[in-house]
Structure formats: structure tokens, C-alpha cells
N, C-alpha and C positions, 0 to 999 in steps of 0.2 A: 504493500500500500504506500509506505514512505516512498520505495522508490518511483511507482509509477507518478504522485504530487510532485516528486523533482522534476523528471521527464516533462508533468506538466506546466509546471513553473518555468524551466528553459524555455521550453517551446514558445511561451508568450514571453520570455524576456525578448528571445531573438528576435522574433514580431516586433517586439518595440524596438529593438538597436536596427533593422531593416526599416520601420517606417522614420526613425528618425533619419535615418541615409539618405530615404527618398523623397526627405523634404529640405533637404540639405542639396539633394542630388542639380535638382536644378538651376540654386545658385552658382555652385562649382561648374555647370557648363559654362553660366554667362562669364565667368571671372573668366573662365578658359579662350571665349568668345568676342572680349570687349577688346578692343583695339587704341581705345582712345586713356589716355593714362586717367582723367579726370572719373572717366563712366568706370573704370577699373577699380579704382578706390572705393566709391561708392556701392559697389556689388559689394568687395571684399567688405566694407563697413555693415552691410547689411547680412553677412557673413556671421562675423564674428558675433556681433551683437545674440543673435542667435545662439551660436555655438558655445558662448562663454556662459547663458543662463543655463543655457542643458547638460552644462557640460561637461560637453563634447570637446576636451583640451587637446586629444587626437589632431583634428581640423583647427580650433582655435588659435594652438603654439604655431605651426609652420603660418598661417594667411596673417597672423597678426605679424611675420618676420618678414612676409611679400609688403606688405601696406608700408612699414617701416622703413625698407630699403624705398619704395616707391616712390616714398611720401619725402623721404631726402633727398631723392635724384630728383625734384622738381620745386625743393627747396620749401616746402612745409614743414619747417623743422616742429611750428607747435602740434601740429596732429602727429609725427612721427615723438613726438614726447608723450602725447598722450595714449596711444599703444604700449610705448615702452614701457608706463607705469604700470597700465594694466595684463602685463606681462611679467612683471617680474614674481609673484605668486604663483601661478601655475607652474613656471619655468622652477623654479625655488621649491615649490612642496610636492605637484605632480608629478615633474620630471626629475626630482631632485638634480637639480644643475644649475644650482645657486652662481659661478663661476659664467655659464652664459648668460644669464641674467646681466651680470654685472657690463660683464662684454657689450650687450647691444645697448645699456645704458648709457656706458662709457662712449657710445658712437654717436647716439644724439648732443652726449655734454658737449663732445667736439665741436657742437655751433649751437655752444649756450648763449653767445651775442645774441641770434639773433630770436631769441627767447623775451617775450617781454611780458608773460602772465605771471606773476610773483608764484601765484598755487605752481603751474608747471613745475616751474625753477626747482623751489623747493621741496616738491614732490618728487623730482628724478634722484635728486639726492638723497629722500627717506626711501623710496624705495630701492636707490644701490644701498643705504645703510641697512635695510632689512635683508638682502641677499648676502651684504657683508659676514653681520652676525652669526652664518653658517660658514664662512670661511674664516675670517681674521677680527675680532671684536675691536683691534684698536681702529682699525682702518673702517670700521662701523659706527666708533663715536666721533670721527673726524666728519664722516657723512653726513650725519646727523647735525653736529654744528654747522655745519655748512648749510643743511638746510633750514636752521634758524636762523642763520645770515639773511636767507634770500626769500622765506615766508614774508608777507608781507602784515600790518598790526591785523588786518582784519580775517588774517586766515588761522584767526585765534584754534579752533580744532586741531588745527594741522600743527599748529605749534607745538600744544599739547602732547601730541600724539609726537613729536620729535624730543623731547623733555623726557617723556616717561622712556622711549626706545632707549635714550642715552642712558636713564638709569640705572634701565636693566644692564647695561653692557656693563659699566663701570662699578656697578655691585656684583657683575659677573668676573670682573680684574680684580676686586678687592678694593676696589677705589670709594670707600663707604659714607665720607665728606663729602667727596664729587655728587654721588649717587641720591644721596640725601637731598642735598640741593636739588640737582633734576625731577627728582619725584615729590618734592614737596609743591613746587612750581607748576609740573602737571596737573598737580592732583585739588590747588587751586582753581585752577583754572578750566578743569572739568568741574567743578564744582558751582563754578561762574554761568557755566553751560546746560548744569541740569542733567549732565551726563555720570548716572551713577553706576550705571556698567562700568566704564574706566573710571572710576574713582576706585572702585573696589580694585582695581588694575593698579593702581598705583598706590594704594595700600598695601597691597599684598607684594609688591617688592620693596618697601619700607619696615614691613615684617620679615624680610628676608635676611634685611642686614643688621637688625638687631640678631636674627639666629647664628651670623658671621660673625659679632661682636663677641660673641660669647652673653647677650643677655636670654637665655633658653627660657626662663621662667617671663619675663616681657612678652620674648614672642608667641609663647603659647598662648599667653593672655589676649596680647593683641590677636591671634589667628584665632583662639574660637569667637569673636567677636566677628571678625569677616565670616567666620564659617556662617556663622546667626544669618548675616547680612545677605549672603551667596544664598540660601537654602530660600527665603523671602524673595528674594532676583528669580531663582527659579536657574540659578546660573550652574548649571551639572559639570560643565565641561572645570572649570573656575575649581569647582568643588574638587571634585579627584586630585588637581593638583596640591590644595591646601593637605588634604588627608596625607597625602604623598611628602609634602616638603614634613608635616609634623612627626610621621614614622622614621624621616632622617633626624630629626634633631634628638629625639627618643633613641636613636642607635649612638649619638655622638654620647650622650649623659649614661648610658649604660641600661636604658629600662625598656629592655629586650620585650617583655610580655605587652607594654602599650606601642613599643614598633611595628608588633606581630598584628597587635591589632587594629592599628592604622592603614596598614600594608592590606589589609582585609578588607577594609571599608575604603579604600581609594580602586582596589579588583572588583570590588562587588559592583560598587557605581560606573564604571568603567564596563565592565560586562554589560549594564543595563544600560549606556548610552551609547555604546559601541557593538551592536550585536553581529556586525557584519565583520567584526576585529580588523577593521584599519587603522584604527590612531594605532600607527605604529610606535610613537616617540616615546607616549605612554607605557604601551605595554613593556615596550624595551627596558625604560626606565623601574616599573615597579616586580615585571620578574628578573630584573637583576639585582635588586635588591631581598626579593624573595631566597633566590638562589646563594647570596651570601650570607644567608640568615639562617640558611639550613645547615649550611658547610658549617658554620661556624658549630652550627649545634652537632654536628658529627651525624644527620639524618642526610648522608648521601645521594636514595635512590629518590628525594624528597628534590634533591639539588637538581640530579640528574635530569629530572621530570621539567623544571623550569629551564635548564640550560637549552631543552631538546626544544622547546619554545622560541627562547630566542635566537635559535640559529634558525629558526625560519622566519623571522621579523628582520631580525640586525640587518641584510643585505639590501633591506628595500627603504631605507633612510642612510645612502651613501654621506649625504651631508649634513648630517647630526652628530657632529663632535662629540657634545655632551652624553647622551645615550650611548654611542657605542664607548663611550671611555668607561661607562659604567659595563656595558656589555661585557667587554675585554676585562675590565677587573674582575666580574664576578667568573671568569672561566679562568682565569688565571687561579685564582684563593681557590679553588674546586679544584683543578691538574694541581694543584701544591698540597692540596690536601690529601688528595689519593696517591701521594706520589709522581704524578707523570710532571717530573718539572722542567723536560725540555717546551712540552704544548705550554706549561705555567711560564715560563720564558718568552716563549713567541706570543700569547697574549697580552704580559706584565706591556712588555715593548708598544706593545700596540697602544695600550692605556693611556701611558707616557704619552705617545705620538698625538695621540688625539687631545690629551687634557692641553698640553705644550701650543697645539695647535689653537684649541679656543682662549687658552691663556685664562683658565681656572688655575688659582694658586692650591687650592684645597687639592684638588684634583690632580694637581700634579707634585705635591708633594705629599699626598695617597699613596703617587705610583711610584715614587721613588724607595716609599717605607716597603710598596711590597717587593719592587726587584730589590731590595735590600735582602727580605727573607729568604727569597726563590735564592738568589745565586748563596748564601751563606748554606741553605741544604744542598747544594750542588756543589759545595766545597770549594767555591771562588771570592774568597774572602777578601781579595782586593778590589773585585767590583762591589763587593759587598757592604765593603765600607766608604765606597764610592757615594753607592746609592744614597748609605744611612745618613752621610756628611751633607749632601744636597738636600735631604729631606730635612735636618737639622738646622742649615742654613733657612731652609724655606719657612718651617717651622718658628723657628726667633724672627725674623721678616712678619710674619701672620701676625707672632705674638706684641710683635711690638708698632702692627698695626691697629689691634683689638686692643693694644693698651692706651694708645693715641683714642681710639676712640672711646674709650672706657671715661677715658680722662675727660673729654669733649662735653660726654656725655652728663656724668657726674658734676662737671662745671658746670654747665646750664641746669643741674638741680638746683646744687649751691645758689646760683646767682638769680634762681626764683625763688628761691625762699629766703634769702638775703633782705632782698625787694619787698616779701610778703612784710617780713617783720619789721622792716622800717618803714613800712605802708602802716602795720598795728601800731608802733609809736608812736607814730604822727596824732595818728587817730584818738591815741590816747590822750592825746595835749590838746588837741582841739576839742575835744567832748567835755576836759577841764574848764576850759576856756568858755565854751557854753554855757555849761552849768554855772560859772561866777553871774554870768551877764542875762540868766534865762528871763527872769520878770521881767527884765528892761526889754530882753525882745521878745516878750507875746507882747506887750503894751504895743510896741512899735510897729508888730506884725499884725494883730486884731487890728489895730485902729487903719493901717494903710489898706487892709485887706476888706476892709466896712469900708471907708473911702472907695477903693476902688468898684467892690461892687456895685456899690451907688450909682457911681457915674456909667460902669459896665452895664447895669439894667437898661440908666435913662437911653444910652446909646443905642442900645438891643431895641428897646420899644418903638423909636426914632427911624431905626434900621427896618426894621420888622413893616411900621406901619408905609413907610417909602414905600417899600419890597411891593408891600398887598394892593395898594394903591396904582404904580407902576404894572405890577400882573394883571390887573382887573380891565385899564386901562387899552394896555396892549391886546390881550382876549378881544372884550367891544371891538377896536379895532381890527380885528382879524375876523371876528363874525359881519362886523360892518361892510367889511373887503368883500368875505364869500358870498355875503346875500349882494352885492353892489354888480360885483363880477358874474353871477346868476341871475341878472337883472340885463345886463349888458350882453349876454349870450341868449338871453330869451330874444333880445332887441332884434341883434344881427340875424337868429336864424328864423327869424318873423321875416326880417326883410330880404335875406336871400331866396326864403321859400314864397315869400308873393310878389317880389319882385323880380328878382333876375331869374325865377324858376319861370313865374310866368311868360316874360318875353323872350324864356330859351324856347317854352312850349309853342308860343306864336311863330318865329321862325322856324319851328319845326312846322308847323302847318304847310307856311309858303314853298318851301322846301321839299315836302309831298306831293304837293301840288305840281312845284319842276319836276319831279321824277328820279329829283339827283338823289338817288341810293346811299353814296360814300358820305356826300356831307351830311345825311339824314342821320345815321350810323356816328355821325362824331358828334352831332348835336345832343341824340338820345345818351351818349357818352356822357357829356358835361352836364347834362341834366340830372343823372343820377350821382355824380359827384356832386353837384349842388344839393342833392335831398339828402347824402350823407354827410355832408355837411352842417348839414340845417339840423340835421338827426345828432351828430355826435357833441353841437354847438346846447342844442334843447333838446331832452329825451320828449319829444310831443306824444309817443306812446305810453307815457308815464301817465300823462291826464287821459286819455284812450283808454288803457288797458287797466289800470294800477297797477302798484308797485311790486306785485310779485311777477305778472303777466312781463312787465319791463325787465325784470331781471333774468328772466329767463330767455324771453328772445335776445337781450345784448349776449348771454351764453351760448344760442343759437347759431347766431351772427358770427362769433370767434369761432366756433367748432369748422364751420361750413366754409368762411374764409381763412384761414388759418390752418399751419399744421400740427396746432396745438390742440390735443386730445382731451375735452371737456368731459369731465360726471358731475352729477350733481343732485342732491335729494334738500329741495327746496318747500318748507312748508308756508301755507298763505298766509299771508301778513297786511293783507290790505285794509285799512280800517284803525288801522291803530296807532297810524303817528300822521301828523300834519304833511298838508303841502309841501308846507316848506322842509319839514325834516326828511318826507320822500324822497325829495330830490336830493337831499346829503346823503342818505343813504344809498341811493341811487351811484351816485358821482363816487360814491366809497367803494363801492363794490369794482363801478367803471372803470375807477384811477387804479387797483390793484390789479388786475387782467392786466394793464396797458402793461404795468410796469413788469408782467412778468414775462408778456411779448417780447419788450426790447432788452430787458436784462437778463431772465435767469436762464436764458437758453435751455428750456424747461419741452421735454414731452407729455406732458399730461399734468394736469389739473383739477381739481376737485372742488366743488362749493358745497357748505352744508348754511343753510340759512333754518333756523330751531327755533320755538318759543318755549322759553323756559322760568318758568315761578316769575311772570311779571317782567321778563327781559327777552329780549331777541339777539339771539345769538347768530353771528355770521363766521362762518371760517372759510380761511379761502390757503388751498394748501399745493405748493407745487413740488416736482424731483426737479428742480434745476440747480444752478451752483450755489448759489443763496450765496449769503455776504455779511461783511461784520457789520453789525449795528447800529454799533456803538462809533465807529469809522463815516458810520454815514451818514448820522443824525449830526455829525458835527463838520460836514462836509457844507462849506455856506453855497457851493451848486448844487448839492441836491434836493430839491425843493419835492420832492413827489410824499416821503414820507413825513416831510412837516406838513404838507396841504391834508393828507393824512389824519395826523394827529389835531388839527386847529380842529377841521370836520367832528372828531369822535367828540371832541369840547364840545364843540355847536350844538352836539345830542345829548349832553351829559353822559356819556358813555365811558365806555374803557377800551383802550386797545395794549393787545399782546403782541409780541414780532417773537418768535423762535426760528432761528436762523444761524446756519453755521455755514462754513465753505466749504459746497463740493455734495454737500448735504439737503438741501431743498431748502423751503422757507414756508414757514407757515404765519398765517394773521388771525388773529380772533379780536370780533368785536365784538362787544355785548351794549346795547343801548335799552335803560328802561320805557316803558310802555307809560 
């Protein structure tokens, strides 16, 4: 049964990897077809773009290396920058070939001149400094400052994101002042942004270097507090590393049984977010810790079981320094433990090779303490003490870095609790001081504090009655305007409809008469523009029909001219407000439709017109982009939602706007009866 579900599962993966080909298939003709360089680019553009969501890094890495060479031979040096950034991850993690990465980077800096986007700039540089980081870390924080040089103020993100890379690196050299600095400055400044994914990012390598410093009891404190934080984020990936870095610090203090059981809970998580077992770096990293945890306990077949593990991971992360340094140590302490200390030799070396290479101090004066041991059992006691002397040296180095920083640290205790206690002294002298002088200042302080209320009220009542006065005023005014301007639009479409309608209908006559067809045909044109006119000027179907009958043909009207899709469940309301509030209500409902014509680029629309306990309720709701509010009520051209709100006045009513961007918009009015 399991195996025929495999059979069945291939057979539709391949289905999928075949139709993705075949929609793939016929870009790659036209790129293969295009002759003109401009239409060439633009395929491959619409290429990649594709191939990088699905992706499909197969297709992706070579067309994004055609667009690049393309895009230079025709001297687009910034779209050949902008490839190259988003190359350099794939090349880096997919292909592991950090080393090309850097390579086609390096060919765009070549005509960094004529580069003048500040992002670009500084983005070709964080992205060589992150291809860096898997080959040489110093030549990765040189990157990185560089592209803090060329960030410009307002690519604050990207800055950040250059800050924190540098700190990794420089806590990764032992450089833990430097590192400090970089990650506090990130971690600001994500903070500035809201960005609390990298915050915890730059926490959690500020925890790293207190566990460098030797403060182990800080940083477990500080780490299960990020753990709290990661587990609320929902952050898994994040998570297995913290469990990972704490089962290291537990192995350096000697409390084997909570290493065992860190090591536990960074696999278990790690199985269940990785079920397909790709994060290779991980796994590498936590069974080779597993494997030297066994060794040490003398449960060999235990060791064996993880080492046969990572020799089928190790090969497929050629440029992960870090992990295979750990790879190669834990098979080296296993060949030295069983005895075989030519393989524990060829390993030991490898360790070295790699830690040397990322320029881990720990790491490499690890590997010195072990080919120390391996060659003193192979009875070569002059490399022996080779090694031990290097790891000694490295060792006083470490120590009398962690004691700079011990000291650093310890001083900025000192000098805040220095500060505290003579902040209490002060404190102490002026509360004396108080207390001598206290009757003379409540006297001074009641009597200025009744003075000033005094005058504070008259002012307030002054202010206040201005305010009501001026509101009241303005209002009048504004209903004075709407009935004035309702007066003045009844006028004109009185006299466009009895007068220029009539004399367009008489030259229509004469016109019949000649027989001229075409001009008759333009006349009955301008005639009906004239009645829609006169219609959209004075709803005359309003006194016709009433006011429910009018609301429903002006929704008629839109649905049948327009391509905007009307519903609507309108109950009768005729009878229960004046003339004149008809027609506000009328013009409310009118000016909403308009406005959602010309702005919300909206397919469909809804009216619900309700009577409810003594009020009438209107909502008028659309899907189009909708818009800020708040941005547009204080917009002094946008006059549609103040004519709006003056109207809902005129009814003593109430209106609502719920509207966001991208999200529709809805109105509710309620006016009492």
C-alpha cells in the first residue's frame, strides 16, 4: 500500500515538474527567438520573475547570468545590478557557490560610476558581504561597511540589515566591542521600524556574545526570554537555533544532562519544521554535536548512528565553514576514540582548515587542543606540543579578550550604579530642602494654582462660547449655501428643460420636415443630453415619483449605463421627511454612487436603504480600493465628503465612513424621522 501512494505521489509530482516546463517552455522559445537585445531582456525579465517564485533556480541561475552579461554589453549597468542582487542567494544557498556569487558581483562593481541608486550601491555590497560570510568573514565586514558608506539616510532597513550582518561577522572573529556596537544600532533601529522579526535577530546575536564572554548565566537568562519572544512570533526556524546555541553553552559549563536535553528539543523542532530534511546546516550542526556527546559518553554504536547521518548531509553544504568544522571535529573525537587515528588525523586537519578558514577563534583553537590529543596517541609529540602551544596561545588571546570584556562590562555596572547613588543623594538634599520651605510652598502653590484656575475657566468659557457661536454660524451658513445652490439648480434645469429643450424640439420638427436624417440624429443627441442634464441638475422624478421610486431609478440609470454592478434591497420611505430633506437625501445617496464611479475603481455595489426604531438607515457599500479618511477629510480639494457631511447636518443625522486601502468602502447614514 505505502509503496503503490509513493508511485502515486511521483507520478503527480512529475505532472507538476512537466507542466511547470510547459509553461516555462514557451518563454524559452521566444528568448531563443528574439533578435533585438531590448525584446531579449524583457522575455528573459518575464522569465525569471516567474522562475524565481517557483522556484525553479535550475532556469532562474543561468537566464539571470544571460540578462547580466546582456544588460552590460548595452551598458544598463543598474538592471545588471539589480539581477546581480537577486542572484546572489540562490547562487550562495542553492548552488552552494558562494565564490560565483561574489565573481559576477565583482563585474557589475567594475562600473559602480555609473551606478547612481544609493539602494543598488549599497545593496551589491551587502549582498557580496553575505556571499562573503561563507568564504572569508573579514572581507565580509569590509562589505558591509562599504555598504553603509553608500546606503543612503532613507534606506534606513537596509542599513539595519548591514549593522546586524556586520555583527554577526565580528562576534563571529571575537571582535565583541565591535559587534556590540553593530547590533545595538540594528536593533535600534529595527525597533524605529516596527520590525520585530529582526529585532529578535539582533538580540539573539547580543546573546551570543555574552555566551563568548564567558557571562553563561546572562545569557541563558537573556535566551529564554527571546525563546518566550520566538515561540509568541510563531518564529520555528529562530527557535531551533536558540535550543541549539543553549545545549552549546550547557556542554562548555559541564551540564551534560541539560545539553542532552537541549540537543533534543532543537531535533524534535527541527524534524517538525523540516520534514523533507533539507536545512542541511542545521542538521549538520546538531548531529554533530549529538555524535560528540555520545563519544564522549563511551555509547559508540549511538555515535556511529549520527556520524552515518552526517556523511550524507556534510557534502551538500560545500560552503558552510562552520558546520562542517563541527562535522570534521565530531568524526575526528569518534576515529580517536575507537582508535583509528590516522581517519582522526585526516579529519582533526580538516577542522582546523575550515575553522582557520571562517576565522572562528573558539573553533580553531578547539582544533588545535584536538590534533594536540590525536598526534600525542600516535606518539608525535613534537606536533603534539605544536598543537597544544597554538591552542595555548589562542586560548590567553580568548582569555584576555573575555577579560577586556569582563572589565567593559563590569565598568558600565559600576558607572550605573555610581550615577544611581548620587542621583539618591541629590535626592536626599533636595527633599531636605522641601520639607524646611513646604508651608511657604503650598501657600505659594494653592494661591497661584486658584489664581490661575480662575483666569483658566474665564478663558475656557470665552473660548468655548467663541467656538459655539462661530460653529453655529458656519453650519447656517452651509445649510444657507445647500438650500441656495438647490434653488439655483432647480432655476437652470427649469430653464434648460423649457427652454433650450424646447427650441432643440422645434428645430427638430423643421429638420423632419427637410428629411435631413444625420442632422435629425445629432439634434435628438443634444436633446437628450439636455434632459440629462436638467435630470442630474433637479431630480424632477423626485416630485413625480417620490423619494424611494427616485432612488431606485438613479440605481437603475448606473447599473444600465455603467459597468458598475448595482444590488440593492431598498424599503419605502416616502412620507416621512420633507421636500426639502428628500432632496438631501436624495443628493446623499446621488453624490456617493458618483464618487464611487470616479474613484474607487469599484465592480459592484450595494444599497440597503432600512427603517429602523424611528430612523432610516442608508448604507451604500463598495469592493473598490477605498482610501484613508482621515487623509481626505483634510484634503482642502476634496470637497465631495464635506458636501457629505454638511448634508447629514442639514438632517440631523449621523454618518459613518469605514474604509481602508485596497479594501472597499462603506457609508452608513442614519437620519431620524
Amino acid at each position: 500500500m505505502k509503496k503503490s501512494c509513493f508511485v502515486f505521489s511521483l507520478f503527480f509530482l512529475l505532472l507538476s515538474v512537466l507542466a511547470e516546463a510547459q509553461q516555462n517552455a514557451p518563454l524559452v522559445e521566444k528568448v531563443k527567438a528574439s533578435q533585438d537585445t531590448l525584446t531579449k531582456l524583457q522575455v528573459i525579465d518575464s522569465l525569471l520573475d516567474k522562475s524565481f517564485y517557483a522556484g525553479e533556480y535550475d532556469v532562474f541561475i543561468p537566464y539571470s547570468i544571460e540578462y547580466i552579461e546582456m544588460a552590460k554589453s548595452i551598458d544598463s549597468i543598474e538592471w545588471a545590478a539589480k539581477k546581480a542582487m537577486n542572484l546572489q542567494a540562490p547562487l550562495s544557498s542553492y548552488e552552494n557557490d558562494p565564490i560565483k556569487a561574489v565573481r559576477i558581483i565583482d563585474g557589475v562593481l567594475a562600473h559602480k560610476y555609473k551606478i547612481k541608486d544609493s539602494f543598488l550601491l549599497g545593496g551589491l555590497y551587502l549582498k557580496r558581504g553575505r556571499a562573503n560570510e561563507k568564504i572569508d568573514l573579514k572581507l565580509a565586514i569590509e562589505d558591509f561597511d562599504k555598504a553603509l558608506d553608500n546606503f543612503a539616510v532613507n534606506d534606513s532597513v537596509h542599513r539595519a540589515d548591514a549593522y546586524l550582518f556586520s555583527g554577526r561577522a565580528n562576534s563571529n572573529l571575537g571582535r565583541f566591542v565591535k559587534a556590540s556596537e553593530k547590533f545595538e544600532i540594528a536593533y535600534r533601529i529595527y525597533e524605529d521600524l516596527k520590525d520585530y522579526q529582526y529585532m529578535t535577530t539582533a538580540r539573539q546575536g547580543i546573546i551570543t556574545m555574552f555566551s563568548r564572554s564567558g557571562f553563561y548565566e546572562k545569557a541563558e537568562k537573556e535566551r529564554q526570554k527571546l525563546i518566550e519572544t520566538l515561540k509568541n512570533l510563531e518564529n520555528q526556524r529562530y527557535l531551533v537555533t536558540e535550543y541549539y546555541n543553549q545545549a552549546l553553552d550547557y556542554a562548555k559549563i559541564g551540564a551534560t544532562d541539560k545539553e542532552l536535553r537541549y540537543l533534543g528539543m532543537a531535533l524534535d523542532l527541527l524534524d517538525e519544521t523540516d520534514p523533507d530534511e533539507t536545512d542541511y546546516v542545521n542538521r549538520v550542526n546538531i548531529h554533530s554535536k549529538y555524535a560528540e556527546y555520545y563519544t564522549k559518553a563511551y555509547q559508540f554504536q549511538k555515535a556511529r548512528d549520527h556520524i552515518r547521518m552526517l556523511d550524507a548531509w556534510a557534502p551538500k553544504i560545500p560552503y558552510e565553514p562552520t558546520s562542517l568544522s563541527n562535522y570534521h571535529g565530531a568524526k575526528a573525537r569518534y576515529f580517536q576514540a575507537i582508535g583509528s587515528l590516522n581517519k582522526a588525523l585526516e579529519h582533526g586537519k580538516e577542522k582546523l582548515r575550515y575553522a582557520e578558514n571562517v576565522g572562528h577563534e573558539d573553533e580553531v583553537m578547539n582544533a588545535h587542543l584536538l590534533l594536540s590529543g590525536i598526534y600525542a596517541d600516535r606518539g608525535n609529540f613534537k606536533k603534539s606540543l605544536e598543537n597544544k602551544n597554538a591552542y595555548l596561545d589562542l586560548r590567553d588571546s580568548i582569555y584576555n579578550k573575555a577579560a577586556a570584556n569582563s572589565l567593559a562590562y563590569y565598568q558600565s555596572l559600576y558607572e550605573i550604579e555610581k550615577k544611581e547613588k548620587e542621583l539618591m543623594e541629590k535626592n536626599t538634599n533636595i527633599q531636605l530642602l522641601e520639607k524646611d520651605n513646604e508651608s511657604f510652598k503650598k501657600i505659594v502653590f494653592f494661591s497661584s494654582l486658584a489664581l490661575v484656575l480662575t483666569f483658566g475657566l474665564i478663558l475656557l468659557y470665552r473660548n468655548q462660547r467663541h467656538l459655539r457661536i462661530n460653529k453655529y454660524l458656519q453650519e447656517k451658513f452651509s445649510q444657507e449655501l445647500l438650500v441656495s445652490q438647490e434653488q439655483e439648480r432647480r432655476r437652470i434645469s427649469k430653464d434648460l428643460h423649457d427652454g433650450l429643450g424646447q427650441r432643440l424640439l422645434l428645430i427638430k420638427n423643421k429638420i423632419v420636415a427637410n428629411g435631413d436624417e444625420t442632422t435629425m440624429s445629432m439634434v435628438d443627441t443634444a436633446i437628450e443630453e439636455v434632459r440629462t442634464i436638467s435630470r442630474d441638475l433637479h431630480p424632477f422624478q423626485l416630485q413625480e415619483m417620490g423619494i424611494t421610486k427616485a432612488i431606485e431609478h438613479s440605481l437603475t440609470q448606473i447599473d444600465e449605463n455603467t459597468s458598475l454592478f448595482v444590488s440593492s434591497q431598498i424599503e419605502n420611505i416616502d412620507g416621512l421627511f420633507s421636500k426639502e430633506q428628500e432632496v438631501n437625501i436624495y443628493r446623499i445617496v446621488q453624490e456617493s454612487l458618483n464618487n464611487i464611479i470616479k474613484h474607487a475603481n469599484a465592480e459592484a455595489t450595494k444599497v440597503l436603504v432600512k427603517k429602523i426604531r424611528g430612523n432610516v438607515l442608508i448604507s451604500i457599500k463598495d469592493n473598490g480600493v477605498g482610501f484613508d479618511f482621515n487623509a481626505k477629510l483634510q484634503n482642502v480639494k476634496s470637497l465631495g465628503l464635506k458636501t457629505l457631511m454638511e448634508r447629514t447636518k442639514f438632517l440631523n443625522g449621523q454618518m459613518k465612513v469605514k474604509s481602508t486601502k485596497g479594501s472597499g468602502t462603506t457609508l452608513v447614514f442614519q437620519f431620524p424621522v
